[in-house]
Each structure stands twice: as structure tokens, then as C-alpha cells.
N, C-alpha and C positions, 0 to 999 in steps of 0.2 A: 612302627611307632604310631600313637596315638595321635590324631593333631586334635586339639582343644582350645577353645576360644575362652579369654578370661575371665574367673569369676572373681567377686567383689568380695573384699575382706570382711565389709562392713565392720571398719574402723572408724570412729568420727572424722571429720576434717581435722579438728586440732591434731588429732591424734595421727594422723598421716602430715599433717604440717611440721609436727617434731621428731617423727620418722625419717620423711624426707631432710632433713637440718644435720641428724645425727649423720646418717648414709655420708653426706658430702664433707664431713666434718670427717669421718671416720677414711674415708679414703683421700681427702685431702683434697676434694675439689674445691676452689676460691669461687666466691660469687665472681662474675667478671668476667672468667678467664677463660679462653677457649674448652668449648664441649667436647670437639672431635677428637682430641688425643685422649680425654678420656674415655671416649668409647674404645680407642682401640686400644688401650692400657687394658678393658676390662673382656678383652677378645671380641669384641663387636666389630662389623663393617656399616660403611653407609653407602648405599646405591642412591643415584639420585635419577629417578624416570620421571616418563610423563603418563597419564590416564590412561591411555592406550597403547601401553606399552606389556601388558600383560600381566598377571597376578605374580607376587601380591600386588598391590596396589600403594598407588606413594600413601605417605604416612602411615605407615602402619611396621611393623616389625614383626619376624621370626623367630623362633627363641627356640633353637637346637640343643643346649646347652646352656648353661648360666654363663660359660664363658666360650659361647659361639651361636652370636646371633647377626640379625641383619638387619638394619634399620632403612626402609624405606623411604626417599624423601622426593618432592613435587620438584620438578626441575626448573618451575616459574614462580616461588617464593624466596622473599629476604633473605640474609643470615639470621637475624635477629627472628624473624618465624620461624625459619628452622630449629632452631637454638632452642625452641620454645618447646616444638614437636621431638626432638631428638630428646628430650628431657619428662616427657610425656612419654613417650615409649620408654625409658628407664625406669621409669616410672610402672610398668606393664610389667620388664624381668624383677624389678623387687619386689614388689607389694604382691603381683598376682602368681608370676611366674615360678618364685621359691615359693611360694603357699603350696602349688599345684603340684609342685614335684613333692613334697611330703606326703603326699596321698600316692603320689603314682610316677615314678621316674622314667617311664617308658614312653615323654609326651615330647611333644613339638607345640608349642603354642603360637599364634598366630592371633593377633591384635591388629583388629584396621580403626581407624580414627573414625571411621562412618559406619556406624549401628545401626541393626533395627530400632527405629523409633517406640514400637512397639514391646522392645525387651525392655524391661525395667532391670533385669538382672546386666547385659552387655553397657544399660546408660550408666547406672552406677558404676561399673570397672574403670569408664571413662572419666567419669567425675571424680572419681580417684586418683588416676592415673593425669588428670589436670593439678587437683589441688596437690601431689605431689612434685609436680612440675615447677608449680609455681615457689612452692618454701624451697626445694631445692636451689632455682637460680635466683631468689629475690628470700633472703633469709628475714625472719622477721624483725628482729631487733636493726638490723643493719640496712632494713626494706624504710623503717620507719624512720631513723636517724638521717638518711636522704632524704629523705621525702621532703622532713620537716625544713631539712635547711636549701634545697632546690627546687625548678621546676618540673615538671611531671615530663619535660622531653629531658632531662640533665638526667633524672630517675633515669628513666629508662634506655639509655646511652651507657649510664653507670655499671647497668647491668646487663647491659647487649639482649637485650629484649623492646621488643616494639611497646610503644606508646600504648597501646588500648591494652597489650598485656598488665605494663605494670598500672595502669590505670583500674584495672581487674582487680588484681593485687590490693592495691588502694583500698579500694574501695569492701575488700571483702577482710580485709585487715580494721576497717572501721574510719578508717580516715578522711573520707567524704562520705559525702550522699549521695 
């Protein structure tokens, strides 16, 4: 088998924002609610290592299969960071990972969170695979009906994600400066 590192759909951000809304709507994920059972509902695993612990490397994921992969995760991070990353890499098996297999089924893809700075092609899969991240666990009608009526820590508690996430969110939804 192939291993292949992901390409970018080059989809807009709206357009991966209601991708991602449909995906969790479609299999029933709730903003809120625990990620891990959904990863193993969807045949994923999660290992959680440290840096030098050997490849892959945390945050990042393997994708053997659409339903047998492995999620990577830092062993000195929140839940709510994780939550954020585990959803990032979900983000990596929908958008990139079924792309890739219709071209070629004979692949293992392999996504780490830390790119060449210099690929513009690996930053964009990343920046994808965040702004999926984010509609997925912070949906947008239901991102902004919080917002408006809490504070940006109630936000982000709401939605089991850390402060400066949904403060991202926020702010890329338009609702600050």
C-alpha cells in the first residue's frame, strides 16, 4: 500500500463549514457530547503518546481504512484540546481521506498536525481540516445563539472546547474583532 500525505480539496471555508454541520448531523454527532465514542462507532482508535515516543507522532492520524484508523493524541494536553484535535483529524478521513481513495484505494494516508511551513499544498489540508473541526464541534447557528446570550468561557464549556478555540470560532464567524 501506498502511504500518502493529504491533499486539499480546495473547497471554500463556508463550504467545508456546511460539510462539516451536515457529516455530524448525518451520523448524529451532538455539539457537546463526547467525541470518543464517536470515533470508535466510526472504527477509529485513539493512542495517546508523548514526542518521543516514536512515529506517528501525537496529533496526527493513520487512515488504513475509512473504518480503521488511529488517532494520535499528546499525552500533556486538556480534553477540550484534544476534542478539538481529534476532530481535526476527522476532519483529514472526510474531506481528504475519501477524496484520495477515489483516485486510488490502495492508500494508507498519514496526517500529522506539523507541516512543512514551506508546502502550501500540506498548509491548506490543515486549514481545512481546522475549519472542519471547528463547524463540526461549534455548529454555526447554534455557535452564535450562545455566544450571544453567554460568556465566551460558558461558550466554550458549552461546547467542550477551550476558550481561545471558540474564541477563533468567534471571531471567524464575525462576531468580534
Amino acid at each position: 500500500m501506498e502511504r500518502v500525505n493529504p491533499e486539499p480539496i480546495m473547497a471554500s471555508r463556508d463550504k467545508i463549514w456546511e460539510f462539516a454541520e451536515n457529516v455530524a448531523t448525518k451520523l448524529s454527532f451532538s455539539s457537546g457530547a463526547p467525541i470518543e465514542p464517536f470515533v470508535f462507532h466510526l472504527g477509529g482508535r485513539i493512542v495517546y503518546k508523548n514526542a518521543i515516543s516514536g512515529a506517528p507522532a501525537p496529533e496526527s492520524i493513520e487512515i488504513r481504512t475509512r473504518n480503521d484508523f488511529t488517532i494520535y493524541l499528546p499525552t500533556l494536553t486538556s480534553p477540550a484540546r484534544d476534542r478539538f484535535t481529534i476532530a481535526h483529524e476527522l476532519g483529514h478521513l472526510f474531506l481528504h481521506y475519501l477524496a484520495a481513495m477515489k483516485r486510488n484505494k490502495d492508500i494508507i494516508m498519514v496526517a500529522y498536525r506539523w507541516v512543512d511551513a514551506n508546502d502550501p499544498q500540506q498548509q491548506r489540508a490543515e486549514w481545512e481540516a481546522n475549519w472542519f473541526a471547528a463547524a463540526f464541534l461549534m455548529p454555526q447557528e447554534k455557535f452564535k445563539s450562545a455566544f450571544d446570550a453567554k460568556d465566551i468561557n460558558d461558550v466554550a464549556q458549552l461546547f467542550a472546547v477551550t476558550v481561545h478555540a471558540a474564541n477563533v470560532r468567534a471571531k471567524s464567524l464575525g462576531l468580534v474583532r
